[in-house]
C-alpha positions in Angstrom: 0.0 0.0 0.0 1.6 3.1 -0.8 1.3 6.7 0.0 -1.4 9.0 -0.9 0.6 12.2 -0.2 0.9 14.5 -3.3 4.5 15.9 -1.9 5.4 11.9 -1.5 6.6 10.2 1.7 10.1 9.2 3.0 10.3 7.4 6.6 13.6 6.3 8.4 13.7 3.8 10.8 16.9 2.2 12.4 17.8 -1.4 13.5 20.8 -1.5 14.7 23.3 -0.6 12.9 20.8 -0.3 9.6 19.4 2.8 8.8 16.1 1.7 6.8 14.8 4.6 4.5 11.9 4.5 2.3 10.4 6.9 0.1 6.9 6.6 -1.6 5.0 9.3 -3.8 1.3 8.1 -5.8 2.6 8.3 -9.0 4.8 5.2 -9.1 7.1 6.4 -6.7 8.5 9.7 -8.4 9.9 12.0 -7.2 8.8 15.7 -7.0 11.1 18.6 -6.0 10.1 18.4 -2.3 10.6 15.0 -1.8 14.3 15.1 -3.3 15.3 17.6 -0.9 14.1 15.5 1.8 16.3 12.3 0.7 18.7 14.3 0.4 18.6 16.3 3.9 17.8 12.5 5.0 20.9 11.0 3.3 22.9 14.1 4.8 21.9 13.3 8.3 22.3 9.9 8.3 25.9 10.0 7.3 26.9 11.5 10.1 25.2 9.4 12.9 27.7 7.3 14.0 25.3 5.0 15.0 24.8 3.8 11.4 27.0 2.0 9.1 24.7 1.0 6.4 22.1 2.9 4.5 19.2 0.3 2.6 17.5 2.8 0.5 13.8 1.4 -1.0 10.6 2.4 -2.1 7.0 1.9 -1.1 4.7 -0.1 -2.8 5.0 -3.7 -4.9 4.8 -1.9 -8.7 7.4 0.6 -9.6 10.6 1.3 -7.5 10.7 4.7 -9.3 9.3 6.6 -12.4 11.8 9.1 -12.2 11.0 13.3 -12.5 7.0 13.8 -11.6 6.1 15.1 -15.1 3.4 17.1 -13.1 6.4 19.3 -12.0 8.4 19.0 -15.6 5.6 20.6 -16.9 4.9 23.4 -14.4 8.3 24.2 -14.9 8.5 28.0 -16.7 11.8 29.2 -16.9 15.4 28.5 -16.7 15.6 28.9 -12.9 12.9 26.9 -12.5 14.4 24.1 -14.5 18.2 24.2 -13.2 16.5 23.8 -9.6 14.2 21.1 -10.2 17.0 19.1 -11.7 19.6 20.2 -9.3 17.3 18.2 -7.0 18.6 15.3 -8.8 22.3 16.2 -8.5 21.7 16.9 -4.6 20.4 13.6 -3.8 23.0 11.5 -6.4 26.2 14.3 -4.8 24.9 13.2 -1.0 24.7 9.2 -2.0 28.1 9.8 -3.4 29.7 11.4 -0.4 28.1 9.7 2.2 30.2 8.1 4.9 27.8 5.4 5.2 27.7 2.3 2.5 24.0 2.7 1.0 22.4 -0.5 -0.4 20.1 -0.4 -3.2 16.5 -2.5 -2.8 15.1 -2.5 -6.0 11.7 -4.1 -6.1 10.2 -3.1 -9.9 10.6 -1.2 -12.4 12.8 2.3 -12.7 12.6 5.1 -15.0 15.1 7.8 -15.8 16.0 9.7 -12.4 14.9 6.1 -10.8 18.1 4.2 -12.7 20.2 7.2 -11.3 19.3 6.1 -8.3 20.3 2.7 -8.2 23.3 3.8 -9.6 24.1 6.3 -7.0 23.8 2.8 -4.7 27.3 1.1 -3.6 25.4 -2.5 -4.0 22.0 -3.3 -5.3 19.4 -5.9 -4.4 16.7 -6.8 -7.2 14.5 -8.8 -8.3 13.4 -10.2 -12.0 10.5 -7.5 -12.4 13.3 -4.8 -11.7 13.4 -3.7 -15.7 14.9 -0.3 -16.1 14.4 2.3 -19.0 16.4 5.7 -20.2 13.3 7.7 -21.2 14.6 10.9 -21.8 15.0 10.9 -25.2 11.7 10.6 -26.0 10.4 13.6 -24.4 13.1 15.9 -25.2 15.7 15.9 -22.6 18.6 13.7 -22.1 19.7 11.8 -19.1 22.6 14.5 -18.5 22.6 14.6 -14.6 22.4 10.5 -13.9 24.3 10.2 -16.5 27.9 10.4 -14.6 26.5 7.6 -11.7 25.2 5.4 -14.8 28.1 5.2 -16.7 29.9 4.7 -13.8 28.7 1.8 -13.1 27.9 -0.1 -16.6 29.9 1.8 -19.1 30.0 4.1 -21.9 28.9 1.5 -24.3 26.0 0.4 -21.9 24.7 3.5 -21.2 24.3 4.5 -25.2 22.7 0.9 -25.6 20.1 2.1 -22.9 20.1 5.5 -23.8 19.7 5.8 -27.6 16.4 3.4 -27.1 14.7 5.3 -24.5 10.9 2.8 -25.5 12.8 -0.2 -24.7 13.1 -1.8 -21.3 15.9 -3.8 -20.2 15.3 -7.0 -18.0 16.9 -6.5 -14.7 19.8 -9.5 -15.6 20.7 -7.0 -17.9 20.9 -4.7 -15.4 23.4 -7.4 -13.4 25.4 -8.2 -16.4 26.2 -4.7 -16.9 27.0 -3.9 -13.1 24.1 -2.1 -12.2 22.7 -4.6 -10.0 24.7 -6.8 -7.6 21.8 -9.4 -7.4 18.6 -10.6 -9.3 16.2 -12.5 -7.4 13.1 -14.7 -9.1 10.7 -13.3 -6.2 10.7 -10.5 -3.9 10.5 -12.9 -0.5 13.5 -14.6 -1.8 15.6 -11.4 -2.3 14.4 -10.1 0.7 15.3 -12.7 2.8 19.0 -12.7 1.3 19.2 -9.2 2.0 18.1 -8.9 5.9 20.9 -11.4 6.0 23.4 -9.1 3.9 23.2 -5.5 5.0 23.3 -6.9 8.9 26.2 -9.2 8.2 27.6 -6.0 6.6 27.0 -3.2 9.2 29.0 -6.0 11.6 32.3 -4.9 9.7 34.4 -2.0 11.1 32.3 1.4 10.3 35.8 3.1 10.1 37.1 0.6 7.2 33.6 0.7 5.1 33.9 4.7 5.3 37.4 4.4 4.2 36.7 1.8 1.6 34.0 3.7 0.2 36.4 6.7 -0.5 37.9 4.3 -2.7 35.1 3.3 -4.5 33.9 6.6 -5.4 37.6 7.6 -6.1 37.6 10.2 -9.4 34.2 12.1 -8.9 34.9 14.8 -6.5 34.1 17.2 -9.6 30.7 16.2 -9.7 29.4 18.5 -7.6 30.1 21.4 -10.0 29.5 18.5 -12.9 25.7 17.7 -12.0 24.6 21.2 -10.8 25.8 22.2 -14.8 24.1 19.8 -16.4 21.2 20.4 -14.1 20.9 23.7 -16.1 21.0 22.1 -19.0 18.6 19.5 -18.9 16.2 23.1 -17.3 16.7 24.4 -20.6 15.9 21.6 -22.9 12.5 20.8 -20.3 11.2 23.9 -21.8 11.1 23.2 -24.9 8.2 23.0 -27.1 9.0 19.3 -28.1 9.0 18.4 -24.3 5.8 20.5 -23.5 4.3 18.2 -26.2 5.6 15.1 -24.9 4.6 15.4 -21.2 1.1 16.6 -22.4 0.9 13.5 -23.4 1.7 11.3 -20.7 -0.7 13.5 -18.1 -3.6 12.2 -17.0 
């Protein structure tokens, strides 16, 4: 059952060591402007509570893990400022994943979208299951995938990301996603991957917090640029959302 909230939801809760946060919004888990700053101020917060060594980041519902932008607020968008700070909400949340002390594990139930692939990127390790298909939409309302873009590649490749990319109607399965180092794990059922993961972030937050902080330096080694990187193409992406092309896309797509 997921949230009803127009703004979206996003609860913590900790057990143990495990800070559990979940985020939720009606229209297959997207995310509007508000809820963005919240993960991030979330994400933010967490990484300094020394009580926590592992972040598992997941989404409400049993459909969609996330449908990326809300086109409601795409389309409300006016002007340039308007559009570099509703997709500077992307590069806050993907900057905070990146520099957070904590490891954050991905639980990817269904299917993601645009911003929602960027998300699982931004992940250190990702949990899925078979109905986890992902899809690069961009393209075919008018915009490009210009701020995920740098977490995306990161992880699967240049050569991936075009395959993905340059079809933006065509899903691909979630052991696509795995072969292309996206996702860590593919499960046949959601019970099955759930159970394996309870076991895996616990047996994880038991390592030293110190040497996961350290290691994660490591891992994110080469992207302390981004910060000035994804706020840029944040403007970008602002100025290609108001074109008429895109107007005439998301019309569209709104009920």
């Amino acid at each position: 059952m997921g949230t009803s909230r127009k703004n979206g939801s996003l609860y913590t809760r900790i057990d143990g060591k495990v800070a559990h946060v979940e985020f939720g919004h009606p229209a297959s888990n997207s995310f509007v402007a508000d809820l963005l700053l919240r993960l991030t101020n979330t994400i933010n917060e967490l990484s300094e509570n020394e009580g926590v060594s592992v972040i598992l980041l997941k989404s409400e519902g049993e459909k969609a893990f996330c449908a990326g932008a809300s086109f409601d607020e795409l389309l409300a968008v006016s002007n340039l400022e308007e559009g570099k700070a509703f997709f500077s909400g992307f590069a806050h949340v993907i900057n905070a994943m990146r520099k957070c002390k904590k490891v954050i594990v991905g639980r990817v139930h269904g299917k993601s979208v645009g911003g929602g692939v960027g998300l699982a990127a931004a992940c250190d390790y990702v949990y899925s299951n078979v109905d986890a298909s992902i899809k690069l939409s961009e393209l075919s309302i008018g915009i490009a995938p210009l701020v995920i873009a740098p977490a995306v590649q990161r992880k699967i490749g240049t050569a991936a990301l075009a395959e993905l990319s340059l079809a933006p109607t065509e899903w691909k399965s979630a052991y696509w996603a795995q072969e292309k180092g996206l996702f860590s794990k593919v499960y046949e059922s959601v019970q099955e991957m759930d159970k394996e993961l309870d076991f895996f972030i616990h047996k994880l937050a038991s390592y030293n917090a110190d040497a996961l902080t350290e290691w994660k330096k490591v891992l994110w080694e080469g992207t302390d640029h981004w910060d000035v990187l994804l706020t840029d193409r944040a403007a970008i992406t602002g100025k290609l959302a108001l074109s008429d092309f895109t107007r005439n896309a998301l019309s569209k797509f709104k009920k």
